[in-house]
RODO-2510 file (C-alpha; in nm, 4 decimals, decimal comma):
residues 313
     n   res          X          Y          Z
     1     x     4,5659     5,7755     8,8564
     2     x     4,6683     5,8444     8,4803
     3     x     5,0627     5,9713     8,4449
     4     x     4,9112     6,2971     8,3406
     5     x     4,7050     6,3311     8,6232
     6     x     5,0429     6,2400     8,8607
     7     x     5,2455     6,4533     8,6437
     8     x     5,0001     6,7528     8,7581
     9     x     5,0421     6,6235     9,1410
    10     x     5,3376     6,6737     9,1500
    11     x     5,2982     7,0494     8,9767
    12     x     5,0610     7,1453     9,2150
    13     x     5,2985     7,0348     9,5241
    14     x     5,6045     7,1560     9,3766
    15     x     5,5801     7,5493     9,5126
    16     x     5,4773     7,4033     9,8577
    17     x     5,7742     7,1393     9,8646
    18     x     6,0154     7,4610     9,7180
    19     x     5,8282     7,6706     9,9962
    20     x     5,9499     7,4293    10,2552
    21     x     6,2925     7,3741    10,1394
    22     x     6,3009     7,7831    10,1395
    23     x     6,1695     7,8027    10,5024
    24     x     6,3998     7,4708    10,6273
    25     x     6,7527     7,6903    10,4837
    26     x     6,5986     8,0506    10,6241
    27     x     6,5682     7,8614    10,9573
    28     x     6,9432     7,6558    10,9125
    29     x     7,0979     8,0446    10,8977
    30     x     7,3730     8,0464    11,2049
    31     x     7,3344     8,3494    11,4355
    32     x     7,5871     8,5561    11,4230
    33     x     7,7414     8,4256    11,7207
    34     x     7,7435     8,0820    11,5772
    35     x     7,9032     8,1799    11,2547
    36     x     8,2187     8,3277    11,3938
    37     x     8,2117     8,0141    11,6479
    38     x     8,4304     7,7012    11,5474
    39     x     8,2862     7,4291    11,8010
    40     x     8,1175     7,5341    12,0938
    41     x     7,9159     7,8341    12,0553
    42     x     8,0423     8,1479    12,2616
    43     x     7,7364     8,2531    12,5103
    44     x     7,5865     8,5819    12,4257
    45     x     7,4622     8,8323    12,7277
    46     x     7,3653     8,6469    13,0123
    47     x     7,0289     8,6696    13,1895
    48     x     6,9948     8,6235    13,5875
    49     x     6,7275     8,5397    13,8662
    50     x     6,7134     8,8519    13,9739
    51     x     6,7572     9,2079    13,9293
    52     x     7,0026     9,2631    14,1752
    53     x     7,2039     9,0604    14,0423
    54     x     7,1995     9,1523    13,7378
    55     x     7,2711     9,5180    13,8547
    56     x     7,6031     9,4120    14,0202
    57     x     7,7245     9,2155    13,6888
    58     x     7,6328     9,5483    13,4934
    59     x     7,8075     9,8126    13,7574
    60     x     8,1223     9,5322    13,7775
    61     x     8,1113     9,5021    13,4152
    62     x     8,0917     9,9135    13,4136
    63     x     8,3719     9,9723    13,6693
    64     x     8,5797     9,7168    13,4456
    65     x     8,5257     9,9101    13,1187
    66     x     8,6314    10,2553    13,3034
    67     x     9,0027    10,0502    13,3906
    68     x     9,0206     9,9578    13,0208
    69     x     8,9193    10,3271    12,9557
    70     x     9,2219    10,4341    13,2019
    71     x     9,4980    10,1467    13,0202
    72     x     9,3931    10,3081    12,6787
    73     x     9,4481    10,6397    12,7945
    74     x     9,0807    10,7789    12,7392
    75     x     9,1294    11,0387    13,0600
    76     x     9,1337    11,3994    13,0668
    77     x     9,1306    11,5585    13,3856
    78     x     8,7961    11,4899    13,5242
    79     x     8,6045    11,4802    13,1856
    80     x     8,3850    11,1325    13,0639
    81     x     8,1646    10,9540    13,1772
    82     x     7,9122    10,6104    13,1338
    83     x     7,6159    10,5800    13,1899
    84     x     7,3843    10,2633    13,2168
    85     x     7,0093    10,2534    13,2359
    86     x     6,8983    10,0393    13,5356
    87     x     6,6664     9,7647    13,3821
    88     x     6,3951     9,7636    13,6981
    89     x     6,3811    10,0960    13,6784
    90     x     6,4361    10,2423    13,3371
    91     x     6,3951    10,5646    13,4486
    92     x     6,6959    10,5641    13,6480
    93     x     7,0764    10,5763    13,5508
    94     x     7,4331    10,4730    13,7053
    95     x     7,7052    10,7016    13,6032
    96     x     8,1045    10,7803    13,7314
    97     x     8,1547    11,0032    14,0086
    98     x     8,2973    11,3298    13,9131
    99     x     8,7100    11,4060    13,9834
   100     x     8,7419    10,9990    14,0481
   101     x     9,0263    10,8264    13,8257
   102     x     8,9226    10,5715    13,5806
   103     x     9,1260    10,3167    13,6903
   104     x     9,0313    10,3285    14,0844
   105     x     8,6376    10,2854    13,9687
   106     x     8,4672    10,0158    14,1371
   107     x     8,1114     9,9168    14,1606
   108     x     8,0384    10,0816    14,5167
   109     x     8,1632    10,4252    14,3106
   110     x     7,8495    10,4367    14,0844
   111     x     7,6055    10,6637    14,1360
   112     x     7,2034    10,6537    14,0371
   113     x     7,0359    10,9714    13,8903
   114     x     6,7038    11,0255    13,7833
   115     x     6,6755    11,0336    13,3956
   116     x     6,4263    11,3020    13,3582
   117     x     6,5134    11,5277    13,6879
   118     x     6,8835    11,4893    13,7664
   119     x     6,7831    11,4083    14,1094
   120     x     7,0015    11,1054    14,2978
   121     x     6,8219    10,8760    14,3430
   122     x     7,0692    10,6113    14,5821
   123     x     7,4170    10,4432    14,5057
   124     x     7,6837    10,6732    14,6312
   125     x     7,6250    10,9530    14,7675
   126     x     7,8986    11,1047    14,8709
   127     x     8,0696    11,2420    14,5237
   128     x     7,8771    11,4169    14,2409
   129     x     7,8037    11,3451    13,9380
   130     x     7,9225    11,5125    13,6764
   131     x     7,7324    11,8195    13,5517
   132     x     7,7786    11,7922    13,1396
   133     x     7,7949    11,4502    13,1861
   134     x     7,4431    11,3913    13,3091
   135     x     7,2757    11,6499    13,0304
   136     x     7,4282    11,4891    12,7651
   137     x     7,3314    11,1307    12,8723
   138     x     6,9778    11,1610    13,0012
   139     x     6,9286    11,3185    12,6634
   140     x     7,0781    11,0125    12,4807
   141     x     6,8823    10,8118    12,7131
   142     x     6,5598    10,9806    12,6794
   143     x     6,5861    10,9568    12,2651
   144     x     6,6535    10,6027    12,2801
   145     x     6,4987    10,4157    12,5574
   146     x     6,4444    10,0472    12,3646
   147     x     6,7981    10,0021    12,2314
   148     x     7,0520    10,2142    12,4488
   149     x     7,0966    10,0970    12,7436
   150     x     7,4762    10,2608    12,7722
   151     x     7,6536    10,5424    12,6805
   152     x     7,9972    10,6554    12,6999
   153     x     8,2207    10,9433    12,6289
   154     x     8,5419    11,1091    12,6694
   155     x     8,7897    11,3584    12,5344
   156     x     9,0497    11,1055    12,3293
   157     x     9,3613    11,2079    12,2000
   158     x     9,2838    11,0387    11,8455
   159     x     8,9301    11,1324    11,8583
   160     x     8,9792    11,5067    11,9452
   161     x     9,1861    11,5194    11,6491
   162     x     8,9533    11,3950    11,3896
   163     x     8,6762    11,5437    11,5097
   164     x     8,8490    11,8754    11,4147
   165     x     8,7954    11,7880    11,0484
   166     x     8,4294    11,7149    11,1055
   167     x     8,3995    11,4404    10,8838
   168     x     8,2869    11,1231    10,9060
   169     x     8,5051    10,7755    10,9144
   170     x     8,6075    10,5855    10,5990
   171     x     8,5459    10,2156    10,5539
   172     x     8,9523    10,1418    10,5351
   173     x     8,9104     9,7973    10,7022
   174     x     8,7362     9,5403    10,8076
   175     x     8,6907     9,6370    11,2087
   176     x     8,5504    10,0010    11,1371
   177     x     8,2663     9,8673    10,9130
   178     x     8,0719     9,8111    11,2876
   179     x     8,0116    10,1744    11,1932
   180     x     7,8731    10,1208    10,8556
   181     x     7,6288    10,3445    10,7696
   182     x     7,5195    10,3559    11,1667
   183     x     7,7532    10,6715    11,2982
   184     x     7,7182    11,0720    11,2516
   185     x     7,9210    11,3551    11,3279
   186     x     7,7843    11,6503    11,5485
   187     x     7,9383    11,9109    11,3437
   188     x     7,8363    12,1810    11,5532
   189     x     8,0590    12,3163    11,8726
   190     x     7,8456    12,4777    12,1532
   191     x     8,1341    12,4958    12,4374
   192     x     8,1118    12,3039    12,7743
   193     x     7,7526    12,1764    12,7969
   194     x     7,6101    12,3047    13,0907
   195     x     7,2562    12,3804    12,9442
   196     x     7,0085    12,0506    12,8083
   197     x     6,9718    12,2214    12,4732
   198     x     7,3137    12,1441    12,3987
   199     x     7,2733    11,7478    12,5103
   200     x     6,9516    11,7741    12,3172
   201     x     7,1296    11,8614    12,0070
   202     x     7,4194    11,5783    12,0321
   203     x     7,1141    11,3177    12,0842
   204     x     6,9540    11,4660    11,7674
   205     x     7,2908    11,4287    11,6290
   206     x     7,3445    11,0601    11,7269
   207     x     7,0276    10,9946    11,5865
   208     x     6,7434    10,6843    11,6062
   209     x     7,0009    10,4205    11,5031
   210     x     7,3187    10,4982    11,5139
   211     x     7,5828    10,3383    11,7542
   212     x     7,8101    10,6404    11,7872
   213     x     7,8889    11,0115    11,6882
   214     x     8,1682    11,2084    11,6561
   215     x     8,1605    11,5602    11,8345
   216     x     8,3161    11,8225    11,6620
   217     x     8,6145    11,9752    11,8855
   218     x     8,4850    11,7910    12,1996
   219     x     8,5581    11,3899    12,1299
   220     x     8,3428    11,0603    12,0559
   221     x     8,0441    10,9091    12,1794
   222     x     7,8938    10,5155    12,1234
   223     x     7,6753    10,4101    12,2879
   224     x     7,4927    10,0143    12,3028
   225     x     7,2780     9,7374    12,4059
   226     x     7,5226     9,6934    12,7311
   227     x     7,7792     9,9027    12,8682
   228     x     8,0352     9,6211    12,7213
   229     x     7,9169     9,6708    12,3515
   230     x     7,9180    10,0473    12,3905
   231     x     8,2748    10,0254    12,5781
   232     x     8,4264     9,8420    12,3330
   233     x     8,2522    10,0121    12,0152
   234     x     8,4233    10,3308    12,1692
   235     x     8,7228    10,2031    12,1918
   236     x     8,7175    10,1015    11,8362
   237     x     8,6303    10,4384    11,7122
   238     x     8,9001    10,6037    11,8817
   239     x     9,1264    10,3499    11,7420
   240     x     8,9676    10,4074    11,3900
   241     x     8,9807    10,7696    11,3907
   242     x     9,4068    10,6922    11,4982
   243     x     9,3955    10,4834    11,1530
   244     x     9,1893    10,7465    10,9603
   245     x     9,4273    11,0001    11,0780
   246     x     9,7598    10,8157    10,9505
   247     x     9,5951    10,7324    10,6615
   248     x     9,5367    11,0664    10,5449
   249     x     9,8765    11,1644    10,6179
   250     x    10,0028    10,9140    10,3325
   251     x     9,7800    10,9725    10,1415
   252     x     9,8656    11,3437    10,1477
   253     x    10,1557    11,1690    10,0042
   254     x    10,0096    11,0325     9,7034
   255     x     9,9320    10,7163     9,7972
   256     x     9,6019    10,5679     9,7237
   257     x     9,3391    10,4594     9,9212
   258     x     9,1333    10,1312     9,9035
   259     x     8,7743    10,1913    10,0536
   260     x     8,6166     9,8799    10,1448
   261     x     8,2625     9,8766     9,9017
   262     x     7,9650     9,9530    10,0426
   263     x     7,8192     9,5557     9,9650
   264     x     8,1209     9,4336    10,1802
   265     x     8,0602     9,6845    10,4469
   266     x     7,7155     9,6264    10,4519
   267     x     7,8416     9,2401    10,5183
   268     x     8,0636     9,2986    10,7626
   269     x     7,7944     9,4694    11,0036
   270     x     7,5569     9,2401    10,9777
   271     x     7,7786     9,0023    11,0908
   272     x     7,9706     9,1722    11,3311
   273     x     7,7508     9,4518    11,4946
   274     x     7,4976     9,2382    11,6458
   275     x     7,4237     9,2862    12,0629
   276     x     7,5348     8,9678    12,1508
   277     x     7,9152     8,9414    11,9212
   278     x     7,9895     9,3136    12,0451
   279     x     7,9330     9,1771    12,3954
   280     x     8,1605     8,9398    12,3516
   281     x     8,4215     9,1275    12,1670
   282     x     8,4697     9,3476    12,5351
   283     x     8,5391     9,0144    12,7535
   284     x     8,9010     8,9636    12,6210
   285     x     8,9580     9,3352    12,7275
   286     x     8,7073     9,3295    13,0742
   287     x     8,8507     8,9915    13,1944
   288     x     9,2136     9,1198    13,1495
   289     x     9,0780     9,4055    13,4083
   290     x     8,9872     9,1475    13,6532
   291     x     9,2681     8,9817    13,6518
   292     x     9,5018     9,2752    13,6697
   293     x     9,2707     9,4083    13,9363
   294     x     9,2587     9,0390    14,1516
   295     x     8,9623     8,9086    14,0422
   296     x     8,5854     9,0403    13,9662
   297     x     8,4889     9,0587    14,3135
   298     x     8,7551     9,3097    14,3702
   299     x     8,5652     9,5701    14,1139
   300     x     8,2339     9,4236    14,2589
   301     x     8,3846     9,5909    14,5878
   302     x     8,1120     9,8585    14,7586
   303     x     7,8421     9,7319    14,5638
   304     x     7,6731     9,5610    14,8632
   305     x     7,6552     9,8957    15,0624
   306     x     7,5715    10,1214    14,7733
   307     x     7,2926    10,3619    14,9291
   308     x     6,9537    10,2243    14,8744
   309     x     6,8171    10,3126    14,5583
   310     x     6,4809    10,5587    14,6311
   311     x     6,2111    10,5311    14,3699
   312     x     5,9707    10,8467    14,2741
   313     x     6,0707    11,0114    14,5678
***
């Protein structure tokens, strides 16, 4: 072969050798689990053999979110609730018991409603649910049935007071851009919701995407892929809407504020708003709960004799 003829070879294999090089470094890119891991990788959700199972990690996890709720100071009386979509039956949720303390919830305390009919449908039976609670999160549930599989709110000190303003949160660091671009603010008030138009309307409000809203006058909803991402995203937005609060104070003051671009934002939720990291960002807070409490099996407590769950009937 003439050294023109090799020199055209190589030509011709040069955008499939580039190709290849492209595709090798597209599949190198870390998850974003690995990237923020220095050595061993930190395990994302975990899977299990069975349903069961997996119920009592979720209503454990759940009953352990509602003590970190109660430590941070998240109650009001008998108001908030979560809610978690059972994954046998997705038409089926767990919520709190109404007029029962955060910080006494364990998993024996949940108790199963029918999404679509409010009926209960097992778990326990002897406490209601809340009323407001249930319209607002069947209609969350019903808008988004592939991503949300929790939702939580409550009546926060911080996020009553922002919501007042009825305006949304400002990038002003690093941790609130998990709400880049992907929260809304209900700026509508319709009183205590005790009709499904108004849960209707705060599901429109939250939106197809979005991973929590800000109720106008009521408080702050999240919601996620597991009751520990949308535990802990709530927890950061009441915590942000503390920060946005102060920082509108000084800077009633004259000093300036330093809004993170919306490139670096954009950044920082891709790599930090992913199921699996916001999973992991609630352990730290869930397995301080089960050590304060005497170990997971102590929140597990009740589970085992939770009233049979009755399907369709």
């Amino acid at each position: 072969m003439s050294n023109t003829s090799n020199f055209l070879a190589i030509l011709i294999m040069a955008p499939s050798a580039t190709s290849q090089v492209v595709q090798a470094a597209q599949v190198a890119q870390p998850t974003p689990l690995e990237a923020i891991s220095h050595g061993k990788i930190m395990p994302g959700i975990p899977s299990f053999p069975t349903f069961g199972a997996e119920r009592r990690h979720i209503l454990t996890h759940m009953a352990a979110t509602f003590r970190f709720f109660a430590r941070s100071k998240f109650t009001e009386g008998q108001s908030g609730h979560i809610s978690v979509r059972d994954l046998e039956y997705p038409g089926l949720m767990w919520m709190n018991p109404l007029g029962r303390h955060f910080g006494m919830l364990t998993a024996g305390d949940m108790i199963c409603l029918d999404i679509d009919s409010g009926r209960v449908a097992g778990g326990n039976t002897s406490r209601p649910a809340n009323a407001a609670g249930y319209l607002i999160h069947s209609a969350v549930h019903k808008r988004r049935p592939g991503d949300v599989h929790a939702v939580c709110h409550a009546h926060t000190l911080a996020g009553r007071a922002w919501s007042a303003f009825a305006r949304p949160l400002e990038m002003l660091n690093q941790d609130v851009c998990n709400f880049h671009n992907a929260h809304a603010v209900y700026a509508r008030y319709g009183g205590i919701v005790l009709g499904a138009e108004e849960g209707e309307h705060i599901a429109a409000a939250l939106g197809d995407t979005n991973k929590g809203v800000i109720l106008m006058n009521h408080g702050l909803l999240t919601v996620g892929a597991t009751v520990d991402e949308a535990g802990f995203m709530f927890g950061l937005m009441d915590r942000a809407c503390a920060m946005q609060l102060q920082a509108e104070a000084a800077a009633a003051n004259g000093l300036l504020k330093h809004i993170i671009s919306d490139e670096e934002a954009t950044y920082n939720f891709k790599m930090a708003s992913e199921k699996h990291v916001l999973y992991r960002e609630a352990q730290p807070d869930l397995e301080f709960e089960f050590e304060m409490a005497g170990g997971e099996d102590v929140l597990a407590r009740g589970f085992d004799t939770l009233h049979p769950l009755s399907i369709g009937k």
